[in-house]
Each structure stands twice: as C-alpha cells, then as structure tokens.
KOLBA-273834 format. One record per residue (C-alpha): x, y, z. Coordinates in nm, 3 decimals. Layout:
% residues N
(node (X; Y; Z))
...
//
This chain:
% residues 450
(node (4.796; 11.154; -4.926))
(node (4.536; 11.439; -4.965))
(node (4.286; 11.192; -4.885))
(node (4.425; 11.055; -4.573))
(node (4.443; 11.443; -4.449))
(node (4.074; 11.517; -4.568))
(node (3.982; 11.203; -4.342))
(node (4.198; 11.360; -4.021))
(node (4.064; 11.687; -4.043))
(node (3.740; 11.559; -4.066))
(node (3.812; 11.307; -3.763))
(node (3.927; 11.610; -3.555))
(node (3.615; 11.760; -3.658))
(node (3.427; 11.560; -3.527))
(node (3.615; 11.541; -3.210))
(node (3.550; 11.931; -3.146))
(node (3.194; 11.947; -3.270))
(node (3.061; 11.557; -3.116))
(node (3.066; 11.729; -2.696))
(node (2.908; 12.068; -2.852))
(node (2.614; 11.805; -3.042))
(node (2.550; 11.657; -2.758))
(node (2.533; 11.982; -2.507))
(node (2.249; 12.046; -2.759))
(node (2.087; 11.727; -2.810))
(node (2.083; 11.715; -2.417))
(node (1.967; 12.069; -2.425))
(node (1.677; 11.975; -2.681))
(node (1.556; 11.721; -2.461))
(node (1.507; 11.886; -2.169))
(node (1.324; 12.180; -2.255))
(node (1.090; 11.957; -2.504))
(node (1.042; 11.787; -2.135))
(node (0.976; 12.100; -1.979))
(node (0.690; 12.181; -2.248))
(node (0.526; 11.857; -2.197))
(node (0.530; 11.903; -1.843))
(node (0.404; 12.220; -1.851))
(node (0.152; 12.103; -2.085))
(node (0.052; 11.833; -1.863))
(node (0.003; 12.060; -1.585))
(node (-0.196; 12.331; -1.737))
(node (-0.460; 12.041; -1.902))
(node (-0.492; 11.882; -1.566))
(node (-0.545; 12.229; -1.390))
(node (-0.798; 12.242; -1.569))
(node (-0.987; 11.931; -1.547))
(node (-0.976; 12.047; -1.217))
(node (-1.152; 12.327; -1.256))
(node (-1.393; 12.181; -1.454))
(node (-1.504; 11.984; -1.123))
(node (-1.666; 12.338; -1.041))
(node (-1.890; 12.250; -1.255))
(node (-1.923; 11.878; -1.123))
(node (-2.001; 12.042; -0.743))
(node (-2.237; 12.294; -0.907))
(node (-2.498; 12.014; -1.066))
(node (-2.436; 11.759; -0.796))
(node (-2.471; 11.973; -0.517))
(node (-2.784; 12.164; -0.685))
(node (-2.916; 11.850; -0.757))
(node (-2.922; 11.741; -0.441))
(node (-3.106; 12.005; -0.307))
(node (-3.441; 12.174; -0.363))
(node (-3.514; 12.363; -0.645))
(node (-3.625; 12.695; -0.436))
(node (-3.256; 12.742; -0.360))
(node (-3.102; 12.658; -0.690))
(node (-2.944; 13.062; -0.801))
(node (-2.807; 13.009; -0.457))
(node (-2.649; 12.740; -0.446))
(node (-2.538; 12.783; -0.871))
(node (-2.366; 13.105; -0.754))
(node (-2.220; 12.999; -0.439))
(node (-1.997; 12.736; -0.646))
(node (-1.932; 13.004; -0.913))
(node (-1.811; 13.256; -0.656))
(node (-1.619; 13.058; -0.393))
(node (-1.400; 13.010; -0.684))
(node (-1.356; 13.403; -0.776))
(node (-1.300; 13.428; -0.402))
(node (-1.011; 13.185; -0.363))
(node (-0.844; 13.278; -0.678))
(node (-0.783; 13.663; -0.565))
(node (-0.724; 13.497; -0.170))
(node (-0.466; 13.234; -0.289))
(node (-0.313; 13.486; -0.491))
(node (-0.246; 13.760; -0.299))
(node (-0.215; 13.571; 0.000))
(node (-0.270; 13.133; 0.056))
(node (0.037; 13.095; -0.175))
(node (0.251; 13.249; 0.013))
(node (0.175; 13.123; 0.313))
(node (0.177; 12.730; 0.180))
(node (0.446; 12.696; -0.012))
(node (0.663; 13.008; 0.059))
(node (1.017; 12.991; 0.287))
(node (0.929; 13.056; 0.630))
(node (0.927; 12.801; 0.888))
(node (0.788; 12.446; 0.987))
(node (0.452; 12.600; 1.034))
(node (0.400; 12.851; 0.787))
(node (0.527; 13.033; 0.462))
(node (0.622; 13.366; 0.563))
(node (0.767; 13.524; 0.181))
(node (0.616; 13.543; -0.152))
(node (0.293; 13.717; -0.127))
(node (0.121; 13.865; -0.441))
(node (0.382; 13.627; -0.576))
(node (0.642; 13.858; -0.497))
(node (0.984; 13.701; -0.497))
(node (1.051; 13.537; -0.822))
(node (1.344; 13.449; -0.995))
(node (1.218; 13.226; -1.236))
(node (1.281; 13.235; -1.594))
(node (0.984; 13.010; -1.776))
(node (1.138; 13.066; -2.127))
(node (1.448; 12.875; -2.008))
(node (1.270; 12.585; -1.802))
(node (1.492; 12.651; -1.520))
(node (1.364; 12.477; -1.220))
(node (1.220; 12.822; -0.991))
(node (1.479; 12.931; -0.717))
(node (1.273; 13.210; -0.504))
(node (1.113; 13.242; -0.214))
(node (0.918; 12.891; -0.338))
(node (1.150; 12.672; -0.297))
(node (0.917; 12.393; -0.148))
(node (0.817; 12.359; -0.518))
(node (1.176; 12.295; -0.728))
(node (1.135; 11.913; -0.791))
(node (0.919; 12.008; -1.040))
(node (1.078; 12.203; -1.359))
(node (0.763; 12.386; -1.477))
(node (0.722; 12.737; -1.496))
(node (0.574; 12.883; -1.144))
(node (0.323; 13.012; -1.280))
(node (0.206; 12.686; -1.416))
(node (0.260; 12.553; -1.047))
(node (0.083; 12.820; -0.890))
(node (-0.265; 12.773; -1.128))
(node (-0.232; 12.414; -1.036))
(node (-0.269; 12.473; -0.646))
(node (-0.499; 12.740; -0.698))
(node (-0.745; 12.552; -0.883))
(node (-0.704; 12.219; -0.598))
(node (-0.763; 12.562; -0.308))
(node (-1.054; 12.639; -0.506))
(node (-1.208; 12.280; -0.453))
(node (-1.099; 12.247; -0.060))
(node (-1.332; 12.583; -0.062))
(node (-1.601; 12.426; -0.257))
(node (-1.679; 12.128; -0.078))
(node (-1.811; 12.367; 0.259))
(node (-2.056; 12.459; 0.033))
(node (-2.297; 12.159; 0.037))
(node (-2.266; 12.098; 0.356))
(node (-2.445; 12.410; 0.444))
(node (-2.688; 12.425; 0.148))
(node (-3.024; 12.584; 0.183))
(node (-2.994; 12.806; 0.534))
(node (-2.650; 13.005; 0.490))
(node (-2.635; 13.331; 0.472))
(node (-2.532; 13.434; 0.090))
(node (-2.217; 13.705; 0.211))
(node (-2.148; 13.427; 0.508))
(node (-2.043; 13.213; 0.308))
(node (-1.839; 13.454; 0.103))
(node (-1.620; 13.559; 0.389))
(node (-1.578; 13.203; 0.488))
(node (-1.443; 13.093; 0.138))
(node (-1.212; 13.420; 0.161))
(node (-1.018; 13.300; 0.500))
(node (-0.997; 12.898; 0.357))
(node (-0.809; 13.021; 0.036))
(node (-0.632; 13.266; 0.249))
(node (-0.562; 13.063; 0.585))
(node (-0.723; 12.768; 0.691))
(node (-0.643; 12.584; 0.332))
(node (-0.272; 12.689; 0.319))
(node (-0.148; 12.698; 0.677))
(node (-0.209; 12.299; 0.690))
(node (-0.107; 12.265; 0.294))
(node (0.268; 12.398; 0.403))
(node (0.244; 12.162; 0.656))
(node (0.262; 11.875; 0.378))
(node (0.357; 12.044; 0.077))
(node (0.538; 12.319; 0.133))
(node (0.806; 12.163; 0.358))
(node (0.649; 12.182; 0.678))
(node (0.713; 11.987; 0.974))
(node (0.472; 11.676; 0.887))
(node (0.638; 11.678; 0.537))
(node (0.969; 11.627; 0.729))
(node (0.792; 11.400; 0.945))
(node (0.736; 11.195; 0.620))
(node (0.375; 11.161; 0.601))
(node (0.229; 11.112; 0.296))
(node (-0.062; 11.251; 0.089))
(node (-0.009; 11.274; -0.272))
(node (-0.300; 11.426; -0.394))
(node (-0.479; 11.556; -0.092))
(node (-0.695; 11.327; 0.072))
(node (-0.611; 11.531; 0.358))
(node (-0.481; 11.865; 0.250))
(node (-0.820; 11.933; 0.024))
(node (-1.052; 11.701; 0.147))
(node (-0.999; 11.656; 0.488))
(node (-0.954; 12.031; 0.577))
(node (-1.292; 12.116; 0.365))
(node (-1.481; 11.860; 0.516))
(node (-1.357; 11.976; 0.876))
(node (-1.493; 12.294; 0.767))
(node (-1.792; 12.175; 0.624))
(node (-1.877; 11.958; 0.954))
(node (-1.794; 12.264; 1.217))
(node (-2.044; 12.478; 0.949))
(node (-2.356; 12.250; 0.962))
(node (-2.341; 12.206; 1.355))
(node (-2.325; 12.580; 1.399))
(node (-2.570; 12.668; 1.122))
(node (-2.805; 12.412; 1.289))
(node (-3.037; 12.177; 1.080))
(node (-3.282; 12.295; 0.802))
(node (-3.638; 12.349; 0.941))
(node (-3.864; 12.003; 0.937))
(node (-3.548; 11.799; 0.859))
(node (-3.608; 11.637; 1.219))
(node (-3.906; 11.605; 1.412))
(node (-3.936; 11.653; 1.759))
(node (-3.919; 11.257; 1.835))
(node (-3.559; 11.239; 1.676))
(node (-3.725; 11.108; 1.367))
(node (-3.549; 11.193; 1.039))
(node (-3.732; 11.358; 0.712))
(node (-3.585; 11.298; 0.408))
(node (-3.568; 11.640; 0.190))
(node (-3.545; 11.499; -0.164))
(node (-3.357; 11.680; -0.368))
(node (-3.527; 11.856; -0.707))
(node (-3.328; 11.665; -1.003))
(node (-3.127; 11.360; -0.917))
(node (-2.993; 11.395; -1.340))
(node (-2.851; 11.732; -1.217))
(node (-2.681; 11.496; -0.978))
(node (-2.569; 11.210; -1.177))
(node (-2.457; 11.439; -1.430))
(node (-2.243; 11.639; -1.121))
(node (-2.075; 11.341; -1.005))
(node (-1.964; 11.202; -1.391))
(node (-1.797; 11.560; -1.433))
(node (-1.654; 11.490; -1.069))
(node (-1.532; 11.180; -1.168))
(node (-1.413; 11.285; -1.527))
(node (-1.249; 11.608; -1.353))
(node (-1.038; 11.332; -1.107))
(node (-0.801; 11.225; -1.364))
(node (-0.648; 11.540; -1.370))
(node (-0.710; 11.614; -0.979))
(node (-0.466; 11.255; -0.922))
(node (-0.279; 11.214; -1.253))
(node (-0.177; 11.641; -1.278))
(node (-0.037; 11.574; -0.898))
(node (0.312; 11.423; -1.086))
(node (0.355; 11.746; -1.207))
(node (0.549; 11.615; -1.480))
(node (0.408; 11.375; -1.810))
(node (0.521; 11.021; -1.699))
(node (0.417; 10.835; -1.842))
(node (0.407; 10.497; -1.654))
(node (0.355; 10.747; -1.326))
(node (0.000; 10.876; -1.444))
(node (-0.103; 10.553; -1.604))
(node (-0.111; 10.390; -1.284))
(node (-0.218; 10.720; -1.114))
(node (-0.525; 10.760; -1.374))
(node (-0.636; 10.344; -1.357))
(node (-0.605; 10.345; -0.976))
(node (-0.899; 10.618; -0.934))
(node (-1.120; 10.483; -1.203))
(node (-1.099; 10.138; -0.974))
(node (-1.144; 10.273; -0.671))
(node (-1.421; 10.538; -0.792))
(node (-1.588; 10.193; -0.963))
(node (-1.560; 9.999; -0.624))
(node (-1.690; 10.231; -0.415))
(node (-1.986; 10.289; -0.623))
(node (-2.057; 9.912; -0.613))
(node (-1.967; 9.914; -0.241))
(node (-2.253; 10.186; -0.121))
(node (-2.495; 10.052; -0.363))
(node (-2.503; 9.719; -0.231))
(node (-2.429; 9.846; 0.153))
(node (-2.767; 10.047; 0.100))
(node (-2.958; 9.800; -0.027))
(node (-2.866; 9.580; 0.272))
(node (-2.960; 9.876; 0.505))
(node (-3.200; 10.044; 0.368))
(node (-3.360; 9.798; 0.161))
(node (-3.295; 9.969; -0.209))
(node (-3.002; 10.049; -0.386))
(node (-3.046; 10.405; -0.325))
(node (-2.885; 10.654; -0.641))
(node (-2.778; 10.899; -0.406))
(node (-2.543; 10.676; -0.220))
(node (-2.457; 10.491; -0.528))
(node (-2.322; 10.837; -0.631))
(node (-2.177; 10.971; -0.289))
(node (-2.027; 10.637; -0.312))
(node (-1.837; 10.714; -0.633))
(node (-1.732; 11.026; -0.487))
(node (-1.586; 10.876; -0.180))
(node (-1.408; 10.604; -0.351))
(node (-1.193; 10.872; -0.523))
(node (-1.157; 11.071; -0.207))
(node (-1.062; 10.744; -0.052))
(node (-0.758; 10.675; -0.340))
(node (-0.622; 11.036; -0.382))
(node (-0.409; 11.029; -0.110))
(node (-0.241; 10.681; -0.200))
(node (-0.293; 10.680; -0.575))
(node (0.086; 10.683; -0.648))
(node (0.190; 10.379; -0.405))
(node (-0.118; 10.172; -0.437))
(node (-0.163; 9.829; -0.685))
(node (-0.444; 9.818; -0.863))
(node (-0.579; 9.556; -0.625))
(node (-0.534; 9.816; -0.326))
(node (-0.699; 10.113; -0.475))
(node (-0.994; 9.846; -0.522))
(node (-1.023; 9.740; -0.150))
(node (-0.984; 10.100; -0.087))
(node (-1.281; 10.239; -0.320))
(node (-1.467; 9.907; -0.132))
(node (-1.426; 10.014; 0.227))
(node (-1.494; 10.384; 0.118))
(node (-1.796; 10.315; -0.033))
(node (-1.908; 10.157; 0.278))
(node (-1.812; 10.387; 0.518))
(node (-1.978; 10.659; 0.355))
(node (-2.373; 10.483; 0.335))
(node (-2.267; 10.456; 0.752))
(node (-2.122; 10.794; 0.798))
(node (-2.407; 10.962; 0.602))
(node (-2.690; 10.798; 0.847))
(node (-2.476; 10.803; 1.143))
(node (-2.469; 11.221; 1.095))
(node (-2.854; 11.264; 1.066))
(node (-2.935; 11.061; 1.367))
(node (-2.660; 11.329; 1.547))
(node (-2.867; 11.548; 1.391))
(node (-2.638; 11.718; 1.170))
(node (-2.790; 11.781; 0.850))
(node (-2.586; 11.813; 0.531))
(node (-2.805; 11.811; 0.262))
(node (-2.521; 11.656; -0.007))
(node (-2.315; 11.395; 0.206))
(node (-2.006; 11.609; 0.206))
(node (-1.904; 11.581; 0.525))
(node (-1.915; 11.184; 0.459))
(node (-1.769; 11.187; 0.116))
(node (-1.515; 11.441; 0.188))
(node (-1.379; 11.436; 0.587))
(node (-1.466; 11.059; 0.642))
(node (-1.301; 10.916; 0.325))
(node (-1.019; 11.173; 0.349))
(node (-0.934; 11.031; 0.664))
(node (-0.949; 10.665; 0.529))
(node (-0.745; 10.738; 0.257))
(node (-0.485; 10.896; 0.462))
(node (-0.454; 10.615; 0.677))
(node (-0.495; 10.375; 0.370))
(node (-0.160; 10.452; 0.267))
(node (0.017; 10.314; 0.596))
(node (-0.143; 9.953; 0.462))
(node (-0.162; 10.001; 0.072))
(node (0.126; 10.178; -0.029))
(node (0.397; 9.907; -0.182))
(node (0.713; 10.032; -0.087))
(node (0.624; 10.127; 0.324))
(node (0.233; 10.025; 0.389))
(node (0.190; 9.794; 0.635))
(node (0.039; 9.531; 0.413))
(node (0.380; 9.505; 0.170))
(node (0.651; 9.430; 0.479))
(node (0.659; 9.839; 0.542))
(node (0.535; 9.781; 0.887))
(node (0.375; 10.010; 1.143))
(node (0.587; 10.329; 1.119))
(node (0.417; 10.508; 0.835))
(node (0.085; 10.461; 0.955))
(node (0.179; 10.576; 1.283))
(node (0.269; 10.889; 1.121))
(node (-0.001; 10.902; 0.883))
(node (-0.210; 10.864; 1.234))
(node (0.001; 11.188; 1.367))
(node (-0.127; 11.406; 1.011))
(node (-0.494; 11.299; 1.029))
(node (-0.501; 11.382; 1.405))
(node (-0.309; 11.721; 1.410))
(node (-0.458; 11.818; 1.065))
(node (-0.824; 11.764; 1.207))
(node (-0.747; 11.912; 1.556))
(node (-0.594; 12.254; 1.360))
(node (-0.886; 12.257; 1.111))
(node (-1.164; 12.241; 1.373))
(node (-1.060; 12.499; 1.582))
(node (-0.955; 12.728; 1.332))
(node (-1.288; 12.660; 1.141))
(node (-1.467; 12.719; 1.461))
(node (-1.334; 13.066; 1.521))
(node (-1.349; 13.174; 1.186))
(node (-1.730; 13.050; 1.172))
(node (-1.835; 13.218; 1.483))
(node (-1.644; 13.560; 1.413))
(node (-1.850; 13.530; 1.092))
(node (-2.160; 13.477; 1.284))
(node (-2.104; 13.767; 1.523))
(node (-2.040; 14.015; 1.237))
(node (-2.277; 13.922; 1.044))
(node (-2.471; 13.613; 1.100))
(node (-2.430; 13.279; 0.980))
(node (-2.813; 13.124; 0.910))
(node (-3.110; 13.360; 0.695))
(node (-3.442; 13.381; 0.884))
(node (-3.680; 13.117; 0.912))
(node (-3.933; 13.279; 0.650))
(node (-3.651; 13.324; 0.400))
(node (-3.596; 12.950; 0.410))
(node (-3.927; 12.847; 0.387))
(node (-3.991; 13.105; 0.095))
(node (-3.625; 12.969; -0.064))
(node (-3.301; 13.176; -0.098))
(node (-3.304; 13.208; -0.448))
(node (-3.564; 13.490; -0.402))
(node (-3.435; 13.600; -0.042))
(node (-3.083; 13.634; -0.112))
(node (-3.104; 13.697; -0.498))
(node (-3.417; 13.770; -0.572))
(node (-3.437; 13.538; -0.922))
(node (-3.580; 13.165; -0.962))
(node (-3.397; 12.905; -1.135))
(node (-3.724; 12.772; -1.269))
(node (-3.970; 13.105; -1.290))
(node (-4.178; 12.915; -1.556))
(node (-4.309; 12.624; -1.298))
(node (-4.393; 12.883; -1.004))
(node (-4.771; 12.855; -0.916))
(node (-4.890; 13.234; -0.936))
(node (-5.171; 13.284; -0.729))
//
C-alpha cells in the first residue's frame, strides 16, 4: 500500500515538474544558440576586418613604392573614419525605422531596447534587423566592419594623385551617406527589399556602391602623369612588389569566408558550409578564368590579372552565395574572371586609370553577381524554372543603385574638389606622396642620396 502511494506521488511529481523541465531545457537551448550566434558573428566581423589588411598589401603592391606611407595610411584611416561615421550616423540611416528610402531614428545608436544578457531578439528603432537574435551590438560591428570595406575599395582606384585630407572627407560621407542610404534600400527594409531583390552579401550594397565611387573618383582626378601618351598609347606603371600583392589578395580571399559565411548571422551549419565552399569555387574559377583569358589576349598569363581575377570571382559569388550550387558559383567565378581581364583594358583605352583594377574587380563583378542571381539562384533564378521575374528586378537594383551612387558620388567629389581640391600638384607626384603628403619613405634605406 505505502508503495503504491510512493509511486503516485512520485507520478504526480513528475506531472508538475516534466512542463517546468522542459520550459528550461527549451530555455537552455536557445540562449546556448544565441552565444554561438553571437560568436559566429563577432569571428566573422572580424575576418572582415582583417581584409584591411588584404587591401593595404594588395593595393600597395600594386602601386609604386614612392607612394607606399600613403597609400598604407589611407587603408588604415578610411577605416577610423567610417567607424566614428557609421556610428554616429550610417547606422541610423540604413537600418533605422524611417521610410522606404531612408532610416530616419537611431543615431549614435540611440533608441535601444535590447537586452543582450537575455538574447532577446532587439525591438528599437532597428527593427530591419530582428530575424537575427544576436545582441545589436554584435549586429552593428558586423555592418560596420562590411561599411568600412565599401569605403576601402575607392581607395585604389585613386592611388598615387589624391589629395591625402580628400580622400578623408570622401571616406567620411560613404560611411555616413552614400554607403547607407542605398544599404536601407536592401537591408534595412527599403523599397527594393520589398521589391524582393536580392543581394545576400553585398555584391551590390558594398561592392557596387564603392566601385561607383571609385569609377566617378578616377575620371575626376584624371589619369596619373605619363600613364598615356599623347597618341592614346597606354604605359604600364608596374607596381613596386607584386608579393605585397599576392600576399594582399590571399588575406582578401582568407578574409571572404567570414565576409559571405558571417552574412547568416546565425552558426548554421549546413547554411555556411555551402556559403563558405561556394566562394572558395568561384574565387578558384575566376582565377583560372583571367589567367587563361590573359594569356589569350595578352600573350602571358599575367599575375596581376590572375589575382584581380581571384578577387572578382568572389565579388562575382557574394551576392548569390546562399542560392547558388556549387556548379553555379563555378560558372559564376568563370565569367567573372573574364570580364574583369576585359573591363580592366577596356578602362585604360577610355583612359581612366586605376592603378589596382578596382573599378573592374569591384563595380563590374558586383554588377554580374547581382544579376547572376536571377539565373543561379535554385529556388527563383532563371536557370532552375524561376523564370524572368527576379532578374527583372535584380535589373531594377543594379540600375537604380548605380544611377543613385553616381550622382551622389559626383556631387560629393566635386564639393570636395571645390573646398579643397581633389588631385596634389604635378611635382608632388613626380617626387611621390609619401614625402609630399607625409613627409616619411616606406623604404628610406634604398633612396639614392645625391
């Protein structure tokens, strides 16, 4: 009799307890979720920050070695630039509430109501970003760091004639405006968002809008002296230390898994398997792609394109890394791979010299791969049975997206120039900006004293 009791009262027990077990079980899991996430985010932020460094050696590389401090400290302070810009302002204006257009609340982050400790999905004035659980801070270094690198690609382009504080002010309004205006348009709810175009890791939000920059930059700033003669024939100004380079574009390409896989915003892992594989491929195809393209064209497999190649293959997949096969992101990293060896020659016989390709790697490929998801991606490209309607609106965001970012680039430029000026003088870039605007060599040890 006692026993049979024991075994009731222990039945009803477990009857109370079980429900309050499983609140906590359930409650266990999700905030060990939330930590990984969070994890995941923070490690990939800053793999993406790392890519400074990859822009730095590539883009110093590339160029000569009387303009090195410059170009070493343009990279270093774009990025101190954007983070105090974004911050007080670009955040706000991409991913706050506001309207269709822009973000209107949340500036110097005020606006909060988030409660990290709890993993509580944010509910302020940043609302475009609560389908991902991870503390806003968390969400706001991860867009920071991807503002920082829309910022950084202007830089190459106008390498070796722009003024040092020029430059400065320009990387000020991207992080502020130009950058997050068109960002809220696809990631912070905007109208294309609603629209339903795609661009999952920015093949037009960072790349595009930099490279727009970059282009409208080099035409104003004009070409470097004795880059073109007077006959319209082109002289090639090799760059001081192509292992700078190489070494630039395998931090680049290291720095891309996080740039593509960290854009889940959560550790999934199937998600960022296929995310992570996708941009090796395509970065691998469109290295093969250029280097074979430039032998054909130029006659050698030329190291510079093989690189820029590489780079433009993972420009090429980052919009469409989610929704690709692995087969796509390979045809993908092809075609971008040639396109950029085309683009790159095409722009020096219009005379517009950018002495790193980014104008090729970054605004050409961005384009491709935002159009390469209206035939890639397998649940509405055109190539898996989705047929024409997402690329027709994919052709809407690459149109309006590069019509906003030139103008807007334009008039910043030119109120830039007006102020201040936009190019240094003609002895200052013979004599080399590292001692005109900084007045320090890189390399002090192989200068020829007379």
């Amino acid at each position: 009799m006692k026993k049979n009791k024991s075994i009731h009262m222990m039945s009803i027990l477990v009857i109370l307890i079980f429900p309050t077990l499983c609140l906590a079980e359930e409650k266990i899991g999700s905030d060990l979720k939330v930590i990984a996430d969070t994890i995941w985010v923070l490690l990939t932020s800053a793999l993406v920050f790392f890519m400074n460094l990859g822009f730095a050696s590539l883009e110093s590389g590339l160029c000569r070695a009387k303009n090195t401090v410059n170009i070493l400290s343009k990279n270093i302070i774009v990025f101190c630039v954007t983070s105090l810009a974004f911050w007080a302002i670009g955040f706000a204006f991409m991913f706050g509430e506001g309207n269709p257009f822009i973000g209107l609340k949340g500036l110097l982050l005020i606006g909060s109501d988030n409660s990290p400790a709890k993993g509580e999905a944010y509910q302020g004035v940043f609302s475009s970003l609560n389908w991902t659980g991870v503390p806003l801070l968390a969400k706001f270094f991860f867009q920071l760091v991807f503002a920082g690198t829309a910022a950084t690609i202007v830089s190459g382009a106008v390498a070796e004639r722009i003024k040092y504080f020029s430059f400065f002010g320009f990387s000020f309004l991207m992080g502020a405006l130009i950058y997050p205006i068109q960002g809220h348009w696809i990631w912070g709810g905007g109208w294309l968002s609603q629209l339903g175009f795609k661009d999952f890791a920015g093949s037009t939000v960072v790349h595009s809008i930099g490279g727009w920059s970059a282009l409208v930059g080099a035409y104003l700033l004009g070409p470097r002296v004795g880059k073109y003669s007077s006959d319209g024939r082109v002289n090639p100004i090799p760059g001081h230390s192509l292992g700078m380079a190489t070494i630039g574009t395998f931090i680049l390409w290291f720095g891309w898994f996080g740039f593509n896989g960290g854009s889940t915003m959560a550790a999934e892992p199937q998600a960022i398997s296929l995310i992570i594989l996708n941009t090796n491929m395509a970065a691998a195809a469109g290295g093969i792609a250029a280097t074979f393209t430039s032998y054909l064209f130029i006659g050698k497999p030329d190291l510079s394109m093989l690189l820029n190649g590489v780079l433009a293959g993972l420009v090429g997949i980052t919009a469409g890394a989610d929704g690709a096969t692995v087969f796509g992101s390979i045809i993908i990293g092809l075609i971008a791979g040639i396109l950029v060896v085309y683009s790159v020659i095409f722009f020096d016989r219009m005379k517009i010299d950018d002495p790193v390709g980014a104008i090729s790697v970054h605004l050409i490929n961005g384009v491709w791969g935002t159009f390469a998801v209206g035939l890639f991606n397998r649940e509405v490209g055109l190539f898996y049975g989705g047929g024409t309607k997402q690329l027709l609106i994919q052709i809407v965001g690459i149109v309006s997206v590069g019509l906003f970012s030139f103008f807007i680039s334009a008039f910043v430029w030119k109120v830039i120039q007006k102020i201040i000026g936009l190019r240094v003088s003609e002895e200052e870039e013979t004599d080399g900006l590292d001692i005109g605007e900084h007045g320090m060599e890189a390399y002090p040890d192989f200068t020829i004293k007379k």
